[in-house]
Backbone as JSON, one array per atom type, in Angstrom:
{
  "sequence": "XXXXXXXXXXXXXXXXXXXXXXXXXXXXXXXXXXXXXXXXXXXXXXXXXXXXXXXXXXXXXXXXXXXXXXXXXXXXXXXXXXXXXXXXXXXXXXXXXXXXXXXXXXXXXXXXXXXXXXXXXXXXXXXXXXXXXXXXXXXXXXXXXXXXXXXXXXXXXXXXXXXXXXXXXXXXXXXXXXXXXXXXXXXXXXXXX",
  "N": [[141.23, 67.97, 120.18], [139.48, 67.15, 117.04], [137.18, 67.47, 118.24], [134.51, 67.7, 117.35], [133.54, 65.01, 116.68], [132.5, 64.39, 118.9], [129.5, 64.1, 118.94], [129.01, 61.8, 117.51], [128.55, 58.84, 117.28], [130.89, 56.36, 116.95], [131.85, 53.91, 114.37], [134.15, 51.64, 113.39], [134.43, 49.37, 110.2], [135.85, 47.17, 110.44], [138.34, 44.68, 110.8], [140.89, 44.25, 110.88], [143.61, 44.77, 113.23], [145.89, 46.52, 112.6], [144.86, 49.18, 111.6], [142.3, 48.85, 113.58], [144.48, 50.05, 115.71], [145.77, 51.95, 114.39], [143.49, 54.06, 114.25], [142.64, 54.24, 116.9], [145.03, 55.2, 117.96], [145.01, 58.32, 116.78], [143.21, 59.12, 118.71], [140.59, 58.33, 118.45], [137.45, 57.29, 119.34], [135.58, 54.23, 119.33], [133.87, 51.86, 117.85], [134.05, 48.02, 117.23], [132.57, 47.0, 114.27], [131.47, 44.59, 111.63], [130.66, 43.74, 108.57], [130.84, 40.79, 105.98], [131.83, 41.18, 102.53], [131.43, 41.27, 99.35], [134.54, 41.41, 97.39], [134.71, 42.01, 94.42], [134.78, 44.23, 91.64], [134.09, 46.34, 89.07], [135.68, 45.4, 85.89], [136.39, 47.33, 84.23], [137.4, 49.2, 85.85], [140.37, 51.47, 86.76], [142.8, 50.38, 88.52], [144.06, 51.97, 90.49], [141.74, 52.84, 91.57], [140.44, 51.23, 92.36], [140.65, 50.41, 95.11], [138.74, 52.92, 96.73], [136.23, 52.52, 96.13], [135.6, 49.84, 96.85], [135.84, 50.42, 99.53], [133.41, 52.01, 99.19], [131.87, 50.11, 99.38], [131.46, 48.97, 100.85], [130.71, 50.03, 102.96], [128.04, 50.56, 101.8], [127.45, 48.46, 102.84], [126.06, 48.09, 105.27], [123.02, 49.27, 106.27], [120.86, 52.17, 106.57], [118.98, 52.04, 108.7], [120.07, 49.84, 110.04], [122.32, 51.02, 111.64], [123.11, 53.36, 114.28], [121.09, 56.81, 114.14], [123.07, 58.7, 115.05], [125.33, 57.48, 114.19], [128.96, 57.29, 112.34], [130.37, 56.3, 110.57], [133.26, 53.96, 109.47], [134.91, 52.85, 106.74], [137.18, 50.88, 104.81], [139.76, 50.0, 102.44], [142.76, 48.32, 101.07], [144.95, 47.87, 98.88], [147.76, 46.16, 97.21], [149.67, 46.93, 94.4], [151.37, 45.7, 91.73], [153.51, 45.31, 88.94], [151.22, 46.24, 87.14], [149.59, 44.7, 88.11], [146.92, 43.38, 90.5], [147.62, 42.78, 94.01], [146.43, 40.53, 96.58], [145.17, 39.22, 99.88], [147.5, 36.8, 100.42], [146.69, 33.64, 99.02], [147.49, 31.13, 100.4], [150.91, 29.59, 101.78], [153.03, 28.99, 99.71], [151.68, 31.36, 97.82], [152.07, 33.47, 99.22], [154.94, 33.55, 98.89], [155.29, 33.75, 96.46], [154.28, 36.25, 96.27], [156.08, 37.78, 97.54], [158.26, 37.54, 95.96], [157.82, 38.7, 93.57], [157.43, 41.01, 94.68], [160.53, 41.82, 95.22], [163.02, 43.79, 95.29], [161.7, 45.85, 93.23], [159.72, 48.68, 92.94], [156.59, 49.26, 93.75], [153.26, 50.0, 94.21], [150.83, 51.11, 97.1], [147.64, 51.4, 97.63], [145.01, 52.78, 99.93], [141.94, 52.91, 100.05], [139.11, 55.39, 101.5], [135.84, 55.11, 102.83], [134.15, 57.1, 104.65], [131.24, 57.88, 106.18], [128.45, 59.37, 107.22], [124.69, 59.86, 108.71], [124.08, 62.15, 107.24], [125.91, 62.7, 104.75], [128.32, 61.25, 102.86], [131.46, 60.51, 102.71], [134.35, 59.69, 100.32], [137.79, 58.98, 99.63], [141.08, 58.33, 98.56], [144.55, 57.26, 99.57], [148.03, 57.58, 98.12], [150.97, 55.42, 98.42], [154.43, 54.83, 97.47], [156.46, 51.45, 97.34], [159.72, 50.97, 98.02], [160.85, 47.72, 97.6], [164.33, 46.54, 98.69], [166.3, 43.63, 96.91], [165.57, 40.87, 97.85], [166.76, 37.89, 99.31], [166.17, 34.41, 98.87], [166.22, 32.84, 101.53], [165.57, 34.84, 103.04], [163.18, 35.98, 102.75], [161.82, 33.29, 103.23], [162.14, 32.8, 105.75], [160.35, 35.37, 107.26], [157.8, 35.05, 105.9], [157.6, 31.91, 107.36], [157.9, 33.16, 110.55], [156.66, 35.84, 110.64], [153.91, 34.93, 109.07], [152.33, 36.46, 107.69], [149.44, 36.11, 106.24], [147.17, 38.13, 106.43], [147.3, 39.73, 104.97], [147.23, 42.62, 102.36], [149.52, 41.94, 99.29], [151.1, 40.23, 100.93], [152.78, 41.19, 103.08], [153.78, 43.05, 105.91], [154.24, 46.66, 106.32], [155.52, 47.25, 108.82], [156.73, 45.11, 110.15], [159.51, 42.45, 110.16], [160.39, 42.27, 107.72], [159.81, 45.19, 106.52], [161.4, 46.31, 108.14], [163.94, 45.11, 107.04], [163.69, 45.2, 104.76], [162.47, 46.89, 102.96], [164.11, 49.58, 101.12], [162.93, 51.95, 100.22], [160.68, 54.9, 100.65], [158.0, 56.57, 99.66], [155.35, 58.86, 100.43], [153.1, 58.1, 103.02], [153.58, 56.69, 105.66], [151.72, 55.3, 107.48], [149.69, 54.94, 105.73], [150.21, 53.02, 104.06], [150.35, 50.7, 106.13], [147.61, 50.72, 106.18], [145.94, 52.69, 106.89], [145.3, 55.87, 105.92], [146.31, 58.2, 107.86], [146.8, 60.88, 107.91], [144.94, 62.43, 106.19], [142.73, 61.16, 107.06], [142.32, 62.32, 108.74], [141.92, 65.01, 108.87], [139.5, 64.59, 107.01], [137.45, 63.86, 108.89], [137.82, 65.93, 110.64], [135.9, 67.77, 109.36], [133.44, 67.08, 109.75]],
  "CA": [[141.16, 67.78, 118.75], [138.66, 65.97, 116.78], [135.77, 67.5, 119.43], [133.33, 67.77, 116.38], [132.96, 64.18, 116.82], [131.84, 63.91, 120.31], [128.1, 64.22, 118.8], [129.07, 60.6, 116.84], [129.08, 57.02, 117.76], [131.91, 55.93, 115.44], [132.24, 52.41, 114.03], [134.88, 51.12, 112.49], [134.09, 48.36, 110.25], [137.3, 46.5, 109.94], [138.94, 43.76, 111.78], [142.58, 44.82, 111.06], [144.04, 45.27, 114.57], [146.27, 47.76, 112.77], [143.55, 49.56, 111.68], [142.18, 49.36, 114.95], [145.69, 50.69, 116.63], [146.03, 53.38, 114.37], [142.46, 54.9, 115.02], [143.23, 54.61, 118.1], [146.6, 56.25, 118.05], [144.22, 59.19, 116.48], [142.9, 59.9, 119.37], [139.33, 58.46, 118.31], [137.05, 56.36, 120.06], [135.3, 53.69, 118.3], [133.48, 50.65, 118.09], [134.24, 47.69, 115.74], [131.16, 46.47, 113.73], [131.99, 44.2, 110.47], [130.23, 42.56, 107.52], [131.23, 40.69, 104.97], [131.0, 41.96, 101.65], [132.47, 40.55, 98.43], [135.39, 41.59, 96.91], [134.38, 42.41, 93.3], [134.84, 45.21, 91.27], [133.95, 46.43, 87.88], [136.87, 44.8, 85.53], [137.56, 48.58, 83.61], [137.56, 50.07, 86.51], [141.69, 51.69, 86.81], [143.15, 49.7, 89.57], [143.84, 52.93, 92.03], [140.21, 53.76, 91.99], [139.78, 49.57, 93.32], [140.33, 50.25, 97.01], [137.89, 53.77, 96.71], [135.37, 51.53, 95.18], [135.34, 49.04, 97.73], [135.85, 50.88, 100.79], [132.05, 52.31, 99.81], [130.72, 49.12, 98.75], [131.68, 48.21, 102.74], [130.03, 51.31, 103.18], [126.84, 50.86, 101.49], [126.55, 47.09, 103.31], [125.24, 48.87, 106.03], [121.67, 49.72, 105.88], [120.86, 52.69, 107.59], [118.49, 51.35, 109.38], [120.78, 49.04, 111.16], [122.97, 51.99, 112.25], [122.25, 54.56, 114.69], [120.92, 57.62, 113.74], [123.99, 59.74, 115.25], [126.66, 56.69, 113.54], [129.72, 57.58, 112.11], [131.1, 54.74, 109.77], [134.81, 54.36, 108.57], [135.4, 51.5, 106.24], [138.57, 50.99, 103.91], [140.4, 48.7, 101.35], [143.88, 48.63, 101.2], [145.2, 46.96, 97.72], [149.23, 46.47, 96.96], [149.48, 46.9, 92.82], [152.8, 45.78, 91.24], [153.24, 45.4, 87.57], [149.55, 46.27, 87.14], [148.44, 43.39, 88.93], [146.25, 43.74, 92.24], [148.25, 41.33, 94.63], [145.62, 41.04, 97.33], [145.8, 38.6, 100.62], [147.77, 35.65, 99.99], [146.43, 32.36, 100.05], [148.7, 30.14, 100.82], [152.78, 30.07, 101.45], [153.43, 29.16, 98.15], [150.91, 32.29, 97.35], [153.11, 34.63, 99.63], [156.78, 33.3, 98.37], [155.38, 34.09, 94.65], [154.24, 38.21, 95.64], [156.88, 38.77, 97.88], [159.17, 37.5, 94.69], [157.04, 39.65, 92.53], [157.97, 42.55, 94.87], [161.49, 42.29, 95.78], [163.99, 44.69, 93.71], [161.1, 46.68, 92.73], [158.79, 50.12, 93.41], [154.99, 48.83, 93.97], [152.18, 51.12, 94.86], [149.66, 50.98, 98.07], [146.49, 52.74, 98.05], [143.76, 52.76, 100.96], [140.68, 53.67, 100.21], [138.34, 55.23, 102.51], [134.51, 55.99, 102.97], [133.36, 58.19, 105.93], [129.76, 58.31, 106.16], [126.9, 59.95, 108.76], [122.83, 59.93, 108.01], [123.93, 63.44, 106.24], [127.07, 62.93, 104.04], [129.19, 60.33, 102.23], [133.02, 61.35, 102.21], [135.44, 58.74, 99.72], [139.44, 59.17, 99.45], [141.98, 57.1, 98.19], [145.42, 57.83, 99.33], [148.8, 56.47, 97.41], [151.92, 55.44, 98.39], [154.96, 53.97, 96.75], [157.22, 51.43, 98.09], [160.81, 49.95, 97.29], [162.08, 46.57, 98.37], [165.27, 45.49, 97.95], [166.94, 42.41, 96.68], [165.25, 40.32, 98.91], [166.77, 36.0, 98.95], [164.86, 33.15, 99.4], [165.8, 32.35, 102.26], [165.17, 36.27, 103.89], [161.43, 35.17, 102.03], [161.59, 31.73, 103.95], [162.22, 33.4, 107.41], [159.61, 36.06, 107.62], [156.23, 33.82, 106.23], [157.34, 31.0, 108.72], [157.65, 33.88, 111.35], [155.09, 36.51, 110.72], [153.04, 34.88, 108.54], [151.26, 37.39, 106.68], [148.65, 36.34, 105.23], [145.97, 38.3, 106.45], [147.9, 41.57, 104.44], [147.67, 42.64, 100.8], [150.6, 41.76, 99.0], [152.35, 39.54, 102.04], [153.43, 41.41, 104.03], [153.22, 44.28, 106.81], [155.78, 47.59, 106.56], [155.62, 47.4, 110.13], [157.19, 43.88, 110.47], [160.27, 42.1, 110.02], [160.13, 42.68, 106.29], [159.77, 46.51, 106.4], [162.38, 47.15, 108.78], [165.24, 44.73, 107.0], [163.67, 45.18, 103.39], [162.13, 48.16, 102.82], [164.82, 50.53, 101.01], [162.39, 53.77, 100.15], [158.86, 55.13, 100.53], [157.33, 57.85, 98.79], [154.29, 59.09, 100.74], [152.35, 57.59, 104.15], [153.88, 55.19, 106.51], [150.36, 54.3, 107.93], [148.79, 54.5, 104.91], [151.05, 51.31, 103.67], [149.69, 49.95, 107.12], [146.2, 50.04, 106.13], [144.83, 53.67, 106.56], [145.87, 57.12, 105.71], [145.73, 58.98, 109.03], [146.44, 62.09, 107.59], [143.85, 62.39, 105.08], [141.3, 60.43, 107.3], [142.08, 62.97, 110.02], [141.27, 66.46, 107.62], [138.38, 64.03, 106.69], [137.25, 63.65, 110.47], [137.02, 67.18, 111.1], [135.02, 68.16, 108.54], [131.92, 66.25, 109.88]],
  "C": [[139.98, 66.88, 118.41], [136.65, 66.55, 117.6], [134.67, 67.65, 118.94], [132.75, 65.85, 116.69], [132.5, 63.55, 118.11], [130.03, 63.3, 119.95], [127.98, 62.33, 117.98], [129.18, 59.51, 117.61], [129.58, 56.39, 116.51], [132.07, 54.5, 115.69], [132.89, 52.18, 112.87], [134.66, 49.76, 111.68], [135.6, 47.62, 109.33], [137.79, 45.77, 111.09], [140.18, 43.97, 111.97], [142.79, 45.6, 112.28], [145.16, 46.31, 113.97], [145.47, 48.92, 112.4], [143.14, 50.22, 112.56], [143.8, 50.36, 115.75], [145.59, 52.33, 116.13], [144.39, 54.82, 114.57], [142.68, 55.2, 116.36], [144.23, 55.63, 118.64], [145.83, 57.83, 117.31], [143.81, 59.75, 117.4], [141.09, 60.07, 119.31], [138.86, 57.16, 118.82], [136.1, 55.49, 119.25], [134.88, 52.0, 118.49], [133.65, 49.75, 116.94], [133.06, 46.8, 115.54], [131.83, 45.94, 112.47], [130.87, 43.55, 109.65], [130.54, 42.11, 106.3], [130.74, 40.81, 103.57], [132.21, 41.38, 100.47], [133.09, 41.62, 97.62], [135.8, 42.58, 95.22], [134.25, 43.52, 93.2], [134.86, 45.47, 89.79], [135.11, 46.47, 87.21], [137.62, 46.66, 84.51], [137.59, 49.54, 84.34], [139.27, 50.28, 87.18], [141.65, 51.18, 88.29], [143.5, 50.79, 90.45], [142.9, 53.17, 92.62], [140.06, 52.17, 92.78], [139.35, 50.12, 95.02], [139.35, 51.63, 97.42], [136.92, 52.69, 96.58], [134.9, 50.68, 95.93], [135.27, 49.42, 99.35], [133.95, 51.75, 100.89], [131.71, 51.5, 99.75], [130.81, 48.22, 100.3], [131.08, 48.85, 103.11], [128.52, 50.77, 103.35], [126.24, 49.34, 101.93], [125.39, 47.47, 104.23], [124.1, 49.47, 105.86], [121.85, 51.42, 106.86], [120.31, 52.26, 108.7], [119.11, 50.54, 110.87], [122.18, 49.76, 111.75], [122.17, 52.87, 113.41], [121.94, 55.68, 114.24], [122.29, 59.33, 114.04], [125.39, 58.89, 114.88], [127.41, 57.91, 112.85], [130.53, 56.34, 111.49], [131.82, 55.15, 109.24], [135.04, 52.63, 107.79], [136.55, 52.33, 105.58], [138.85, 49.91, 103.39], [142.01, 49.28, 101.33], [144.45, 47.48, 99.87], [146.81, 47.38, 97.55], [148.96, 46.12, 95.34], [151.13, 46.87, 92.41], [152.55, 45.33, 90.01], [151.98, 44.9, 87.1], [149.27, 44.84, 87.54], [148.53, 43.68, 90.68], [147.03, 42.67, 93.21], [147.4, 41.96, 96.18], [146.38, 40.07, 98.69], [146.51, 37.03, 99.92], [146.98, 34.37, 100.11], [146.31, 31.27, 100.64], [150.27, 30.62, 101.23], [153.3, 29.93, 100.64], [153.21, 31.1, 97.52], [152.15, 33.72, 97.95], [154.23, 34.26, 99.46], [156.49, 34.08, 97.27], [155.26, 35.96, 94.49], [155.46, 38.64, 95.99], [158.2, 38.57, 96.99], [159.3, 38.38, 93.84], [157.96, 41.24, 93.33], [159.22, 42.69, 95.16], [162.36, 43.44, 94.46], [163.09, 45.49, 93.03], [160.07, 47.92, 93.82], [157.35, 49.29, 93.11], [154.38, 49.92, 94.48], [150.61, 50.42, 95.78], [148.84, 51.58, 98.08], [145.37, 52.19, 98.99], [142.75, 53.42, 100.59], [139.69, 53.42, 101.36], [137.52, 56.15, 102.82], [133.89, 56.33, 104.75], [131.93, 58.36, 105.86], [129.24, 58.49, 107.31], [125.69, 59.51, 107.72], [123.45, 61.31, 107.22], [124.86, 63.58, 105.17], [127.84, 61.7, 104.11], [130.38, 61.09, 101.98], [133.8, 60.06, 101.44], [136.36, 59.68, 98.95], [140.14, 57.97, 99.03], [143.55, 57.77, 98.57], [146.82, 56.85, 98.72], [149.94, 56.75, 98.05], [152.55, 54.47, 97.49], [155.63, 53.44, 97.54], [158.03, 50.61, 97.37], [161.33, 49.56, 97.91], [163.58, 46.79, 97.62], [165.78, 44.18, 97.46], [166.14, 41.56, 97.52], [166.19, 38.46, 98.38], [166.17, 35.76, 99.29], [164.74, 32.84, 100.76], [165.24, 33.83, 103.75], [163.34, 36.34, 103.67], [161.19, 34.34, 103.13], [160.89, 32.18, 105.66], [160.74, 34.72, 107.86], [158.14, 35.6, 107.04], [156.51, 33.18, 107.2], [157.02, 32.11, 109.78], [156.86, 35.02, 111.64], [153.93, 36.08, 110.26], [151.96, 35.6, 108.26], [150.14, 36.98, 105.83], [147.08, 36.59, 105.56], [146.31, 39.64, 105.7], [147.82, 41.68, 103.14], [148.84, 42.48, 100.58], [151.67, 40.78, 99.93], [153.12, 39.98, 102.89], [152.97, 42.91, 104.75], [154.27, 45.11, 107.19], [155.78, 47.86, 108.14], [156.3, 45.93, 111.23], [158.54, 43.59, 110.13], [160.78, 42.41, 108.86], [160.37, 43.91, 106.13], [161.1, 46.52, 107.14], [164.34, 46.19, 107.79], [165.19, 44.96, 105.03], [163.38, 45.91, 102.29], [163.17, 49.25, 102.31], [164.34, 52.26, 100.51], [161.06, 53.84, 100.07], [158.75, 56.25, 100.2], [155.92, 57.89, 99.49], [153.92, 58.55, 102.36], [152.94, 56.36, 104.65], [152.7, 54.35, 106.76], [149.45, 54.34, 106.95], [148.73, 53.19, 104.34], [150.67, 50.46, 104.93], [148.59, 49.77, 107.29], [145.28, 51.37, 106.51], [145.79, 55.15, 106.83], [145.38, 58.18, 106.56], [145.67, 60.45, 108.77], [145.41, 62.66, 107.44], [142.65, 62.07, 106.12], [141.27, 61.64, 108.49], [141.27, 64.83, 109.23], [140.41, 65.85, 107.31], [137.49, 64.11, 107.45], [136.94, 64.78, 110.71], [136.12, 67.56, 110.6], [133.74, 67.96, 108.62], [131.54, 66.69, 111.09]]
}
């Protein structure tokens, strides 16, 4: 599978070790290259399109130049949106008590965006899921910052952690997209090149 990209030297530019895992778990090989790139985004621009938006503007850090000529670049953004507000990484434990407050007892939406580029073609996707906590208490809050401490995750937390498995009551759409990239999508993306 995938054997179109033998001709690529793929770089991922993302530090997220899940990220990394689930490329991996793809079945694609891959080097990680990063730079930082600020955050900002035009203020009337509809908050689904955010993590599109930013996943090229990770994109377009990259010169060509300072690529190889047979690269293969995958950036992404991954934004949690609950009553229209972007709840990004936390940052503090105050900061993550107050989203994962924000999100308990409710439906929130995850979207990943994510730009694919070669020297011949720019590909950008965004895919969405929904997700619903339950009830969560304070002190079910208390216990999973001290012990995972999330706060390298949009919104506070990671559906692949303590949290997801005791708090998590429904998802609508992509498990690993809510983990930070939409393997589906990125994989029908992947061939295509």
């Amino acid at each position: 599978m995938l054997s179109n990209l033998k001709k690529y030297h793929i770089i991922l530019a993302s530090k997220s070790p899940r990220r990394q895992e689930l490329l991996r778990g793809m079945g694609v090989g891959f080097e990680v290259m990063t730079k930082e790139t600020p955050e900002d985004y035009p203020a009337h621009l509809p908050l689904d399109e955010v993590p599109k938006y930013l996943s090229l503007q990770k994109s377009l850090a990259f010169k060509d130049e300072e690529l190889p000529i047979d690269f293969l670049l995958i950036t992404s953004d991954t934004v949690v949106i609950c009553e229209g507000e972007i709840l990004g990484k936390p940052k503090d434990r105050e900061d993550a008590a107050r989203m994962l407050q924000m999100l308990s007892g409710k439906t929130h939406h995850v979207v990943t965006g994510v730009t694919v580029r070669s020297a011949e073609r720019t590909e950008s996707f965004a895919v969405r899921s929904n997700v619903t906590f339950a009830d969560l208490e304070q002190d079910e809050i208390d216990y999973y910052i001290e012990h995972c401490r999330p706060f390298d995750k949009a919104g506070a937390y990671g559906i692949q952690e303590w949290i997801g498995y005791v708090g998590i009551s429904g998802l609508e759409g992509s498990f690993y997209n809510v983990m930070g990239l939409p393997t589906r999508k990125l994989y029908q993306c992947l061939k295509s090149f």
